[in-house]
DOPA-15595 format. One record per residue: residue number from 1; x, y, z of N, C-alpha, C in turn. Coordinates in pm, 1 decimal, padded with zeros to 6 digits. Each point is the difference from the previous one (the first is absolute). Layout:
<pts>
+-----+----------+----------+----------+----------+----------+----------+----------+----------+----------+
!   k !     n_c1 !     n_c2 !     n_c3 !    ca_c1 !    ca_c2 !    ca_c3 !     c_c1 !     c_c2 !     c_c3 !
+-----+----------+----------+----------+----------+----------+----------+----------+----------+----------+
! NUM !        X !        Y !        Z !        X !        Y !        Z !        X !        Y !        Z !
...
+-----+----------+----------+----------+----------+----------+----------+----------+----------+----------+
</pts>
This chain:
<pts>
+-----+----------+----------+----------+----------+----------+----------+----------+----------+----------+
!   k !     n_c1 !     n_c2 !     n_c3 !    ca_c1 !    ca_c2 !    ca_c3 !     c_c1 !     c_c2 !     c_c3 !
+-----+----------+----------+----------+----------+----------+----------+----------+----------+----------+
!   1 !  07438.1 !  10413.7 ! -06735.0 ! -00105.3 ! -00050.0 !  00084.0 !  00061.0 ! -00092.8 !  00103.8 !
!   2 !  00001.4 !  00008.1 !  00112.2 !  00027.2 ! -00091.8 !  00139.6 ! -00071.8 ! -00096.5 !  00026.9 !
!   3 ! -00120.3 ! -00061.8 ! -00060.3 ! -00048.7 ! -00118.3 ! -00008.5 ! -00033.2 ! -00082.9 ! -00121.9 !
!   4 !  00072.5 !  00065.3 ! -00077.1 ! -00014.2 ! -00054.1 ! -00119.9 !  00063.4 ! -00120.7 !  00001.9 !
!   5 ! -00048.0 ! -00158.6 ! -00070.9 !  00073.3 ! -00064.0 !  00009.4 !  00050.8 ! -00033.9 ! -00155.1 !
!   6 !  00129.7 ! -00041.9 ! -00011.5 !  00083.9 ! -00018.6 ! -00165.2 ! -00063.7 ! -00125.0 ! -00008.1 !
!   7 !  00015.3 !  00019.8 ! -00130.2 ! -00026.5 ! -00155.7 ! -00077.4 !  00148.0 ! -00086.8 !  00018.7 !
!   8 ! -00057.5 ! -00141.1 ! -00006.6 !  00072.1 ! -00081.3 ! -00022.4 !  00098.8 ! -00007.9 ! -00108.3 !
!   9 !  00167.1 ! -00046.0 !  00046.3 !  00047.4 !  00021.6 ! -00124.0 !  00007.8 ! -00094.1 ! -00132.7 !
!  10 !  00009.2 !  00060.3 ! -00097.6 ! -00049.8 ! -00138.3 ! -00113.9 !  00106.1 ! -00114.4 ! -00022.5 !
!  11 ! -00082.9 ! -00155.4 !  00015.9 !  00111.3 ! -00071.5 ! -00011.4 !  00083.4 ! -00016.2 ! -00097.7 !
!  12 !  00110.6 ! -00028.3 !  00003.3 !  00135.2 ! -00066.0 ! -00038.6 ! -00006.9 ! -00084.3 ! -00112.0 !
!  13 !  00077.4 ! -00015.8 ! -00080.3 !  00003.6 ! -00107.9 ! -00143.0 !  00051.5 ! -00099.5 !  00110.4 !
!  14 ! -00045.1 ! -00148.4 ! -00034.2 !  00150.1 ! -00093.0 !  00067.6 !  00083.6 !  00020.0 ! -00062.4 !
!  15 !  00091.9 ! -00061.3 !  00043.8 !  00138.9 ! -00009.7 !  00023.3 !  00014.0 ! -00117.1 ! -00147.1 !
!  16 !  00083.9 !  00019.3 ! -00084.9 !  00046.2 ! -00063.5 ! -00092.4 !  00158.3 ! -00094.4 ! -00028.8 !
!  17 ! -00008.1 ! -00078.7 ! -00033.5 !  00173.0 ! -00015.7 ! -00011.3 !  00011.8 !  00079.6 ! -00132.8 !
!  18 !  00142.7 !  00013.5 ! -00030.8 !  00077.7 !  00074.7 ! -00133.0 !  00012.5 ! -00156.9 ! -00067.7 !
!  19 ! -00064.3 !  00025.5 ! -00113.0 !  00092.7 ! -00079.4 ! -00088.7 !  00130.1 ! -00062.3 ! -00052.0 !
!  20 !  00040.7 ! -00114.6 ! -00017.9 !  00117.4 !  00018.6 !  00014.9 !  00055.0 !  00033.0 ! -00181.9 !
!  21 ! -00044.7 ! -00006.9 ! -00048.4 !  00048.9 !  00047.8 ! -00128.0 !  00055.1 !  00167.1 ! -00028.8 !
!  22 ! -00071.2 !  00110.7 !  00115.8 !  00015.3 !  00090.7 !  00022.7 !  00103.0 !  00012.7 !  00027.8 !
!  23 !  00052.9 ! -00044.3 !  00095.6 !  00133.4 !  00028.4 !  00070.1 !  00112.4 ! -00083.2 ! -00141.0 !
!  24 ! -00030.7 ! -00096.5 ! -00063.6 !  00097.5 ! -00028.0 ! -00093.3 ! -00043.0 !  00111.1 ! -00094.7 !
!  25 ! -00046.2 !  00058.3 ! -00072.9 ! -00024.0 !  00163.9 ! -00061.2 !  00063.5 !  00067.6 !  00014.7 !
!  26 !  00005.7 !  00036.3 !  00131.6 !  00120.7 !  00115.1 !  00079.9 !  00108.4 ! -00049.9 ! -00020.6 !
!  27 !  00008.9 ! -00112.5 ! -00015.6 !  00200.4 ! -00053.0 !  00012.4 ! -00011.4 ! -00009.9 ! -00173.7 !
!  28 ! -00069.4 ! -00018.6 ! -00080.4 !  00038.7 !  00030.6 ! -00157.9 ! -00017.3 !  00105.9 ! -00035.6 !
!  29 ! -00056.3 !  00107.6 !  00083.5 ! -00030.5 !  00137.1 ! -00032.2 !  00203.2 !  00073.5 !  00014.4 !
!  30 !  00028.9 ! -00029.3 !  00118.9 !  00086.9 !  00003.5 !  00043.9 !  00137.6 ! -00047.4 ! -00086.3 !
!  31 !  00002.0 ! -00064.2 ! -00051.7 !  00043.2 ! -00075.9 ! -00081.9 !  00038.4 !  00083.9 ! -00143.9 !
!  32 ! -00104.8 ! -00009.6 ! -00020.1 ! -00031.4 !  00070.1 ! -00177.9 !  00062.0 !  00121.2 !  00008.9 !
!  33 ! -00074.1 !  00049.4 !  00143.1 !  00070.3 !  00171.9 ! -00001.4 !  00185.7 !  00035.4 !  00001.2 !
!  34 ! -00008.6 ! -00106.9 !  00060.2 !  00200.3 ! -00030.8 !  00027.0 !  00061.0 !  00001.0 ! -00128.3 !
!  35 ! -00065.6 ! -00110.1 ! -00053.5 !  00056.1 ! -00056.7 ! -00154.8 !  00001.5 !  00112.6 ! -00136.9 !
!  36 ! -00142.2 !  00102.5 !  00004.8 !  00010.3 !  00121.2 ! -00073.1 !  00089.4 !  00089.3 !  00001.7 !
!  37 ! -00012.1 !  00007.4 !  00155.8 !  00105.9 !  00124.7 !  00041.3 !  00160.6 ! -00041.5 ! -00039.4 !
!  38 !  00024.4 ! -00100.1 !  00018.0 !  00120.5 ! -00096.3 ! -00035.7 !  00008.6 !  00001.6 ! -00162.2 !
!  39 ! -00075.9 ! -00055.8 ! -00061.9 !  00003.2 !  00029.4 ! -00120.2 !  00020.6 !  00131.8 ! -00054.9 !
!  40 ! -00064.6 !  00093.6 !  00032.9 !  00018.0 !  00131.5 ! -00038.1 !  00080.6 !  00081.2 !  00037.1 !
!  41 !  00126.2 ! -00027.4 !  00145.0 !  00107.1 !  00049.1 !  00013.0 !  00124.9 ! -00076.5 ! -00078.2 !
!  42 ! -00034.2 ! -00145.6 ! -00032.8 !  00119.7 ! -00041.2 ! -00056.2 !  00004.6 !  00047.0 ! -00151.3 !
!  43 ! -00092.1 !  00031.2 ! -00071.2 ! -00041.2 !  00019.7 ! -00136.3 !  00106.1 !  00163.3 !  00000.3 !
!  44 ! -00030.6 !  00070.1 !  00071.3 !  00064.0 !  00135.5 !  00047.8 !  00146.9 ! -00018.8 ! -00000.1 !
!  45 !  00044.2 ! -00106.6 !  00143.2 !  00150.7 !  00026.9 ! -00010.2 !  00056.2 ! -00080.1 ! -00134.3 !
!  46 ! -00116.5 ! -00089.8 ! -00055.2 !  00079.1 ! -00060.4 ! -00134.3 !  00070.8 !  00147.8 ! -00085.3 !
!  47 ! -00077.8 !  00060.4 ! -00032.4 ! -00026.0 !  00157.9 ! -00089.9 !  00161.4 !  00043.3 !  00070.9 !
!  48 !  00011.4 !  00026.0 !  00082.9 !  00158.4 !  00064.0 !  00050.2 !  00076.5 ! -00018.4 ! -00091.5 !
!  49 !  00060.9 !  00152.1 ! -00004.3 !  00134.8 !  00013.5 ! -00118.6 !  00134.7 ! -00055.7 !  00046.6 !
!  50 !  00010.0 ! -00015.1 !  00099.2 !  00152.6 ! -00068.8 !  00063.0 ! -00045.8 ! -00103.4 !  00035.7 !
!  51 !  00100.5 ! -00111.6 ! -00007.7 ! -00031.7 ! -00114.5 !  00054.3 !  00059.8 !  00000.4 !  00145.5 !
!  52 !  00088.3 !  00075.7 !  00034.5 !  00040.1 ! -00005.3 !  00150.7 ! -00130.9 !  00069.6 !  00089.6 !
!  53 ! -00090.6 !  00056.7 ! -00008.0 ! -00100.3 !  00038.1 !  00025.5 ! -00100.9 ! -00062.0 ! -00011.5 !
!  54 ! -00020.7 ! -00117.9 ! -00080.6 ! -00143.0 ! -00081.5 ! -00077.9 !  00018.6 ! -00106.7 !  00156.1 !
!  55 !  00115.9 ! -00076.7 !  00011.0 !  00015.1 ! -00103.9 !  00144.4 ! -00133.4 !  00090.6 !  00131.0 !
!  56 !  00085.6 !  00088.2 ! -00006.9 ! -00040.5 !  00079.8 !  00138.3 ! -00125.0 !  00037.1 !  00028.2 !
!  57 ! -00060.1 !  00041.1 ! -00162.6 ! -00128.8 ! -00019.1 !  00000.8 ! -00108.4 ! -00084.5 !  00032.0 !
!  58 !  00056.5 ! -00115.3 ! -00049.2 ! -00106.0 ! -00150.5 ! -00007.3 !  00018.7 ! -00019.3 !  00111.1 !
!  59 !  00124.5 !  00016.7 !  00075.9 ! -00039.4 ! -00051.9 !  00204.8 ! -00080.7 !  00088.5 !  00016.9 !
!  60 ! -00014.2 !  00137.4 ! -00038.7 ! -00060.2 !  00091.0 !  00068.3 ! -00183.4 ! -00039.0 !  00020.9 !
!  61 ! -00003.4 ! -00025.2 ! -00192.8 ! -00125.1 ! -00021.7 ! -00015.2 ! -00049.4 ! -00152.4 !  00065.7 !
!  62 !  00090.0 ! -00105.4 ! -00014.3 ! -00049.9 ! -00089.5 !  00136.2 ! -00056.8 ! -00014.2 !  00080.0 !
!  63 !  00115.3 !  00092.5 !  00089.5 !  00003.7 !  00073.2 !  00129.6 ! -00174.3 !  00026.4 !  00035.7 !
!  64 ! -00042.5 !  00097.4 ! -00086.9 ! -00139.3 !  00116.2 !  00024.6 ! -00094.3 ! -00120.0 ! -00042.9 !
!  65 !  00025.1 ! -00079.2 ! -00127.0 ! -00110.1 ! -00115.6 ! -00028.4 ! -00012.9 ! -00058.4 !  00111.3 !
!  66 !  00038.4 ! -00056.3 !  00059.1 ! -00010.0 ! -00096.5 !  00131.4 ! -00026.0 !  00060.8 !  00150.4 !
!  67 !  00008.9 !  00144.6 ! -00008.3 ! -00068.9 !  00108.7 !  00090.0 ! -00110.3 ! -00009.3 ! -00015.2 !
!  68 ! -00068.3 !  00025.3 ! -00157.0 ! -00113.7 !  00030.4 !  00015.6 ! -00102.3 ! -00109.4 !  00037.2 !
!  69 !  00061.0 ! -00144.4 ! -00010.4 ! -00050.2 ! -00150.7 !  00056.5 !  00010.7 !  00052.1 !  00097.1 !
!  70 !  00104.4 ! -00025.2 !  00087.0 !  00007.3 !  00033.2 !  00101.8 ! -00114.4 !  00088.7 !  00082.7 !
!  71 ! -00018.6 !  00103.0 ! -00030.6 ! -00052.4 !  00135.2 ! -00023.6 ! -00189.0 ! -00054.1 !  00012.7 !
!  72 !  00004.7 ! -00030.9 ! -00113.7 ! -00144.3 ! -00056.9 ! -00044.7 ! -00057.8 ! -00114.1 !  00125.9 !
!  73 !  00114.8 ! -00128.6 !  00036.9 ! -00077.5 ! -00079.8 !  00069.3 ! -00005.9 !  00052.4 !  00126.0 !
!  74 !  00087.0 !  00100.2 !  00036.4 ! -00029.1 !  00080.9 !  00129.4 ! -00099.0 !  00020.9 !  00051.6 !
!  75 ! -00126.0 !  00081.4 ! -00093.5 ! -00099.9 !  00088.2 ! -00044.1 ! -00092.4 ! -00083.0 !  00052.8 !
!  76 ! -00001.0 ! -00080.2 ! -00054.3 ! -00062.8 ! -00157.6 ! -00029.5 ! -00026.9 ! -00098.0 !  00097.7 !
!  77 !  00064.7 ! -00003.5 !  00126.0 !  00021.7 ! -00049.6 !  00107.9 ! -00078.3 !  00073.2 !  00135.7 !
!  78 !  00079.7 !  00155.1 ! -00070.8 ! -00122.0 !  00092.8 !  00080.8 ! -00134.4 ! -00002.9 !  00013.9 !
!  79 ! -00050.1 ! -00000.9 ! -00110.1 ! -00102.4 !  00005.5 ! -00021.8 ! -00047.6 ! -00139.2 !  00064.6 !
!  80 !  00059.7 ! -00104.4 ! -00050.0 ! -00032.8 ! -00143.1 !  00093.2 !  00006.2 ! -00010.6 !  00118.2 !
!  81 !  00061.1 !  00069.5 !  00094.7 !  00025.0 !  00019.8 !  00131.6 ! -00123.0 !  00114.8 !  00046.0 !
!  82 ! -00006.2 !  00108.6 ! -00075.6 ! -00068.2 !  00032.7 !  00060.1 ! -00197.4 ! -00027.2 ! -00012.2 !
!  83 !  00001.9 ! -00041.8 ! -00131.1 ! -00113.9 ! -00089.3 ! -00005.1 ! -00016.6 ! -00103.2 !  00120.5 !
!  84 !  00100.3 ! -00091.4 !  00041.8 ! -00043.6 ! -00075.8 !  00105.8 ! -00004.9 !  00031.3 !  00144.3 !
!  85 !  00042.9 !  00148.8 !  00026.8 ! -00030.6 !  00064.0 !  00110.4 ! -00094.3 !  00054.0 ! -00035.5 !
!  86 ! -00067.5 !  00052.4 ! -00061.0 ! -00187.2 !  00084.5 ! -00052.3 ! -00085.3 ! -00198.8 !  00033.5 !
!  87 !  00046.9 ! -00090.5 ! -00049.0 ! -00106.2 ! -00107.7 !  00058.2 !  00012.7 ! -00016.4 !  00103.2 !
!  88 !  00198.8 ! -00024.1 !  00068.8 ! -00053.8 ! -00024.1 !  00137.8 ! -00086.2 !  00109.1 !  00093.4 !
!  89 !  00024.5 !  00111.6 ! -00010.2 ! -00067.6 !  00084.1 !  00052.4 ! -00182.0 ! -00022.1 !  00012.4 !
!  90 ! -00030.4 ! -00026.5 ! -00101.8 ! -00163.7 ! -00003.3 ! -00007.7 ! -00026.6 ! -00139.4 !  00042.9 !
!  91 !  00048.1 ! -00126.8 !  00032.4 !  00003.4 ! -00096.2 !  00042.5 !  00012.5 !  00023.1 !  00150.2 !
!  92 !  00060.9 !  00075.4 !  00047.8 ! -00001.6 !  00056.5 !  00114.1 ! -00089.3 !  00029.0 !  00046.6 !
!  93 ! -00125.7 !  00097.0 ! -00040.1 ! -00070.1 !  00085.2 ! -00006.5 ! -00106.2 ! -00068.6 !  00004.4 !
!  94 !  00000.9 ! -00149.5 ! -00061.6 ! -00174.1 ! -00090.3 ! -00046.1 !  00014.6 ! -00057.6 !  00171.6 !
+-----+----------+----------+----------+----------+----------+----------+----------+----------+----------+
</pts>
């Protein structure tokens, strides 16, 4: 229809701050996940039948534990970054 007119669009939630306990969540989420994964590769290279092989392991498993921190608070940041571009954007917009 060419004279039809649209409805208005429906308003908006406000705008909220994040909690800050949230963002400490993510950094113990982060955390825990490191420390499992860590735990559960060193438990592994413990098990190794050579000991010239068991060393090489535990850097290895280190190594990937502290990736997946790594890894994890990455994620984590994203999401924080891009959460605060979705507010600035609609702050824009009011």
């Amino acid at each position: 229809m060419l004279g039809a007119v649209s409805a208005p669009p429906p308003p908006e939630k406000p705008l909220r701050v994040m909690p800050w306990w949230l963002a400490l969540l993510g950094l113990l989420v982060a955390v825990l996940l490191g420390w499992l994964v860590l735990d559960r590769l060193l438990a592994e290279a413990d098990r190794a039948a050579q000991p010239d092989t068991r060393a090489t392991l535990r850097v290895d498993a280190i190594r990937t534990g502290l990736t997946v921190v790594a890894g994890t608070g990455g994620g984590l940041a994203l999401l924080l970054a891009a959460r605060r571009q979705w507010i600035n954007e609609r702050g824009q917009r009011h």
